[in-house]
C-alpha positions in Angstrom: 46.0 -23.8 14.3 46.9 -20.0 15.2 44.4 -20.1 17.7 44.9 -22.5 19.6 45.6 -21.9 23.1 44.5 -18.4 22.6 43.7 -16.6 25.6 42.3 -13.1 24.1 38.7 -13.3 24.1 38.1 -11.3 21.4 40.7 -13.7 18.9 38.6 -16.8 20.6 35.3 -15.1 19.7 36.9 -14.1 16.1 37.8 -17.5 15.6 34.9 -19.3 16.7 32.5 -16.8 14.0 35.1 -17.6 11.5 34.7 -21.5 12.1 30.8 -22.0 11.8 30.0 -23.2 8.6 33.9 -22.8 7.6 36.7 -25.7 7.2 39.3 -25.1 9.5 42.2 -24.7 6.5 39.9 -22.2 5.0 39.3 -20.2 8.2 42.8 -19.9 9.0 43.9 -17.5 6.5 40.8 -15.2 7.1 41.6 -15.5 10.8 45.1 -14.0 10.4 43.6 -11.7 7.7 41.5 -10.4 10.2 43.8 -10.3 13.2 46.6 -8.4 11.4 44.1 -5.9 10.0 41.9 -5.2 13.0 44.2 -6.4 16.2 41.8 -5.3 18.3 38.0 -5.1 18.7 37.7 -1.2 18.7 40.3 -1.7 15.4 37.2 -3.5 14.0 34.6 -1.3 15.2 36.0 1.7 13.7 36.4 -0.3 10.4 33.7 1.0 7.4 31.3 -2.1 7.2 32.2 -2.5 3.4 36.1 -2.9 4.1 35.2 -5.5 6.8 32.3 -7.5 3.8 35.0 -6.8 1.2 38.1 -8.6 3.5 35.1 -11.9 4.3 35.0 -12.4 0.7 34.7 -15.7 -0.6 33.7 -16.8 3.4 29.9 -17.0 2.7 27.1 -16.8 5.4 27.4 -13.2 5.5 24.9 -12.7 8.0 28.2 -13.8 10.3 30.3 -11.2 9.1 27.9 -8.3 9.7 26.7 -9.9 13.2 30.6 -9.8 14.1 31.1 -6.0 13.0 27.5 -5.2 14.8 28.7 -7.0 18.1 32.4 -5.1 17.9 30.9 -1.8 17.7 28.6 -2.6 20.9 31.6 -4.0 22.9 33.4 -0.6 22.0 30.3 1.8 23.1 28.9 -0.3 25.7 32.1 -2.5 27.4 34.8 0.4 26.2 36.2 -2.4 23.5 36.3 -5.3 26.7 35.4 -8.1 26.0 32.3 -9.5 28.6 33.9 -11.7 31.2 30.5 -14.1 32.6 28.6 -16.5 30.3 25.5 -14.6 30.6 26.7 -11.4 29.4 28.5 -13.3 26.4 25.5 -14.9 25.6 23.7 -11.8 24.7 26.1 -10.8 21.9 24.8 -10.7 18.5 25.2 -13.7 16.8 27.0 -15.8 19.7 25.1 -18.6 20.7 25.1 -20.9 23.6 28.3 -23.3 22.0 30.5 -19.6 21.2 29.3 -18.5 24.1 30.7 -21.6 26.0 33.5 -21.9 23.8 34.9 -17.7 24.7 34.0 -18.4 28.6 35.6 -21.8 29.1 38.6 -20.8 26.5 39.5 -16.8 27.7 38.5 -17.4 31.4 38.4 -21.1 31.9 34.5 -20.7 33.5 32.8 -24.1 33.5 30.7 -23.8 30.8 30.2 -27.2 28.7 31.0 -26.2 24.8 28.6 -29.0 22.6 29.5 -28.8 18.7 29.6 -30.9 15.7 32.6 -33.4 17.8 31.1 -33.3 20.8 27.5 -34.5 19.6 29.0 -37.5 17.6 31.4 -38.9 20.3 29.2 -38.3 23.8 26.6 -39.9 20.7 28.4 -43.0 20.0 30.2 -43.2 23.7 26.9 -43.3 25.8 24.9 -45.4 22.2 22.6 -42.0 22.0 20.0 -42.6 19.1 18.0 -39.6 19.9 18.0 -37.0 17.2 21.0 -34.3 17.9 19.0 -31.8 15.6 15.5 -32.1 18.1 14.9 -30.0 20.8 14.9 -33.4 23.0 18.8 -33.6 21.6 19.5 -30.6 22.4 18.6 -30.7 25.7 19.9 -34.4 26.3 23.3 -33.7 25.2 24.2 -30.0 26.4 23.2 -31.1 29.9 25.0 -34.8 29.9 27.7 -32.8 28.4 27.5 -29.9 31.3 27.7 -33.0 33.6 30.7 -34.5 32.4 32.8 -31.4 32.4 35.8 -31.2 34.4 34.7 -28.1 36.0 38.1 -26.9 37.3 40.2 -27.3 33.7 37.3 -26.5 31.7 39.6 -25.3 28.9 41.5 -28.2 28.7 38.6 -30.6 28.9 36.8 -28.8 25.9 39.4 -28.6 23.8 40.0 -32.4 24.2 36.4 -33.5 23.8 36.4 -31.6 20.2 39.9 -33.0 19.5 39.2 -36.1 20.2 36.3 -36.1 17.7 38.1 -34.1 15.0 41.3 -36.9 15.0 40.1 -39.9 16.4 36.4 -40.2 16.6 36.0 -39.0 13.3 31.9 -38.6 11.3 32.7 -41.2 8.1 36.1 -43.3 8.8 36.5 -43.5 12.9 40.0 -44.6 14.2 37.7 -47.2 16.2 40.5 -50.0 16.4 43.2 -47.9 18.1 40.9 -45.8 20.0 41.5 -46.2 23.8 38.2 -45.6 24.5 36.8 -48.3 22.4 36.4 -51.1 25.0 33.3 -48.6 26.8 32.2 -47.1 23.7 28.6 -48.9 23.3 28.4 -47.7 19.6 31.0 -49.5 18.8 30.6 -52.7 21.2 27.0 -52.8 19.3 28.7 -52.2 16.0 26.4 -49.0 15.4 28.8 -46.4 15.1 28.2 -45.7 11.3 24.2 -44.9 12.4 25.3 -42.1 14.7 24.8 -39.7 15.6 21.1 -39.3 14.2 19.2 -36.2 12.6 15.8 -35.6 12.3 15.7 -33.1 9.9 16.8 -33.4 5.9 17.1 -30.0 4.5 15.0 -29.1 1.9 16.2 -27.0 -0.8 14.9 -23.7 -3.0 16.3 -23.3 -6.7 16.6 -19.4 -7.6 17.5 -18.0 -11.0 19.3 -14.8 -11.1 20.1 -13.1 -14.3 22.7 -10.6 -13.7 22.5 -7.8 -16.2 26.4 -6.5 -17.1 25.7 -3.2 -18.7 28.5 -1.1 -20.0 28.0 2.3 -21.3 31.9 3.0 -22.5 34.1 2.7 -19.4 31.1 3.0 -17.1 29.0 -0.2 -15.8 26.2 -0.2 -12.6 25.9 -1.8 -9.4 23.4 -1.8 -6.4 23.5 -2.6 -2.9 21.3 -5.4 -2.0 19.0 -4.4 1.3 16.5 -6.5 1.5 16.5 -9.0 4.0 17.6 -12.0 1.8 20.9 -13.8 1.0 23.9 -11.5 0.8 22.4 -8.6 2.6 24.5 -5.5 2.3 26.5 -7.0 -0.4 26.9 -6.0 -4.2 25.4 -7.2 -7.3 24.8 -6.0 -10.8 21.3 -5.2 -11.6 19.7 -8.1 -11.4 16.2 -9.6 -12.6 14.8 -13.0 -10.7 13.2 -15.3 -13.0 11.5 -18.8 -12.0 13.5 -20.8 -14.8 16.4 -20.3 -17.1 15.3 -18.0 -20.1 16.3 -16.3 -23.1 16.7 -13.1 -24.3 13.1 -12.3 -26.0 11.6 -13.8 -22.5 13.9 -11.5 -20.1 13.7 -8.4 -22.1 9.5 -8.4 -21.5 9.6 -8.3 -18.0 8.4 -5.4 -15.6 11.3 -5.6 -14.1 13.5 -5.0 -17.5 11.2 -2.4 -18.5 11.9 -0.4 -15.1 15.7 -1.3 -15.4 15.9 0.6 -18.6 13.0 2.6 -19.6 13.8 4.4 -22.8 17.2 3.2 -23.1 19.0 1.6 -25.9 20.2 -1.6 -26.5 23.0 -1.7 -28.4 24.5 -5.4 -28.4 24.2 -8.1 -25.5 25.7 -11.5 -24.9 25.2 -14.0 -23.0 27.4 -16.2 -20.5 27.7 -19.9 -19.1 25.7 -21.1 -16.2 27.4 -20.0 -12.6 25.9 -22.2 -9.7 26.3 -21.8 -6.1 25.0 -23.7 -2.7 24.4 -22.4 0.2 22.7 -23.6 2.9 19.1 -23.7 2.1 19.3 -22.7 -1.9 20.6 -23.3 -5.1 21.5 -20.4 -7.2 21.6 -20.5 -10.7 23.1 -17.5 -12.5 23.9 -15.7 -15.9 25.7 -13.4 -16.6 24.2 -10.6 -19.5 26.8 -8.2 -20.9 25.0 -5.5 -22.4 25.7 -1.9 -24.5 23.7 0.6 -24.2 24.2 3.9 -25.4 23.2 6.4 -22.3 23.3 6.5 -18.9 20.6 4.0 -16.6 18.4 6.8 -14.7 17.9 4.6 -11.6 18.8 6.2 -7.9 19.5 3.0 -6.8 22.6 1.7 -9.4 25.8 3.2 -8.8 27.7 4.1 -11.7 31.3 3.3 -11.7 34.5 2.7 -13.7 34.4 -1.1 -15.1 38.1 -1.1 -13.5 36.8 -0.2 -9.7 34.6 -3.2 -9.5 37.1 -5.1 -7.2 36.9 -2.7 -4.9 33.3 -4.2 -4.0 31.7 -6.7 -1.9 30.4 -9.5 -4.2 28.9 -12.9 -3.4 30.8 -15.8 -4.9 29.0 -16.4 -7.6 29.5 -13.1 -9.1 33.2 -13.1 -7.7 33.6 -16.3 -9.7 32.0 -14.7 -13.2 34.5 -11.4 -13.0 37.3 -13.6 -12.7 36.5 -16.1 -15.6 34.1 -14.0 -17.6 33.7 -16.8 -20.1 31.0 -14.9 -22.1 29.3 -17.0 -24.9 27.7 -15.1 -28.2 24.1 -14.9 -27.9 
């Protein structure tokens, strides 16, 4: 892994935002994405915030990628583009919690600050037979200090990197290398044959389906896109005009909406079509889109749509799911 080892705060700190929520083969070729185009953290503060959404395409969680660009630009006004040396400091970054805080300190300045993620939680869980919930604020609590307490405080680099190696390779969440594991003979999970019930959450995520019906419109060469604001999913990113509806529905049902009637007004529909179901999970909702190619025959007279060449549209900043349509585009007849 291309960071391992890394001493460079701000590659640690790139990394570790990278990482959450990403699978490490994934990660790695946005990591040396990023690193070759923004080497250093004033390169990335300078960057225009669209180049930086457009080059974490296909990442997700975008709420990351704009905390990352936020927190480059203060390092560069308030540190002059150095990266904060003590845990506290760290700590305060936008979007760094107390793990990436832990993670930069321990890693660019060996400090002895405990990092507790994913690994960590499942092996000091099964190790010490932990049953109490990692997700509750009791866990929490429980494990970052046990975890604090079992640091080796003067190789605190070496000692975190171990901990979450150890649970990446050998202590792994569904098939554990239990039998050849040379901790096995103190491990109480597995001397009480428990290992498969830890570590415990608390919590089962509940999820929200959303219907989007993305309206394609085309007016010769020319097609529309917005920015998306709100504070929602995909903030900052683009979309094609888009109506939210509680179900799937058809044409005669979309077209009768408020929200078609302020899309387009007076303006005339010359042909749509309609294309396949495009689904996407994130972390807390299910979104369920289509995709409407429509003609009409003048211009949309909205401030908010941008009006651009069909053939520019890869120059923007889409969520996944509409990523996805533009590159299959399997439109059906309607």
């Amino acid at each position: 892994m291309p960071w391992k080892g890394e001493k460079n705060p701000y590659l640690i700190w790139l990394s570790e935002i990278i990482l959450q929520q990403t699978r490490v083969e994934q990660g790695r070729a946005y990591f040396l994405k990023f690193k070759e185009k923004y080497p250093t953290i004033t390169d990335l503060a300078h960057a225009p915030e669209e180049e930086v959404l457009k080059m974490w395409e296909g990442l997700g969680y975008y709420s990351r990628v704009r905390n990352l660009h936020f927190t480059a630009k203060q390092i560069a006004e308030k540190y002059d583009g150095v990266f904060p040396s003590t845990y506290p400091e760290i700590l305060e970054l936008k979007g760094v919690g107390a793990y990436t805080a832990a993670a930069i300190a321990s890693f660019a300045y060996d400090l002895p600050h405990a990092v507790v993620d994913g690994n960590v939680y499942r092996v000091l869980s099964r190790f010490f037979g932990i049953r109490t919930p990692i997700d509750s604020t009791q866990g929490k609590k429980q494990f970052t200090q046990l975890a604090q307490e079992l640091l080796a405080t003067k190789q605190a680099a070496t000692y975190n990197q171990a901990i979450m190696d150890f649970g990446a390779i050998q202590c792994m969440p569904k098939v554990p290398l239990c039998k050849t594991c040379p901790m096995s003979t103190k491990c109480l999970a597995y001397q009480s044959n428990i290992v498969n019930e830890l570590p415990i959450k608390e919590k089962k995520l509940k999820k929200r389906t959303r219907y989007f019906n993305y309206l394609v419109l085309e007016n010769g060469d020319l097609t529309y896109v917005e920015k998306r604001l709100e504070k929602d999913i995909w903030q900052h990113l683009f979309q094609f005009p888009m109506i939210e509806t509680s179900h799937l529905v058809e044409f005669a049902q979309l077209n009768q909406t408020s929200d078609w009637q302020q899309i387009f007004g007076d303006t005339q529909i010359i042909t749509h079509s309609v294309s396949a179901v495009f689904k996407q999970t994130l972390s807390h909702q299910y979104i369920v889109a289509r995709f409407w190619k429509i003609s009409i025959d003048q211009a949309i007279k909205n401030e908010k749509y941008i009006q651009t060449n069909q053939k520019n549209l890869t120059t923007f900043a889409f969520p996944k799911v509409i990523d996805r349509y533009l590159k299959d585009n399997s439109l059906l007849l309607f």
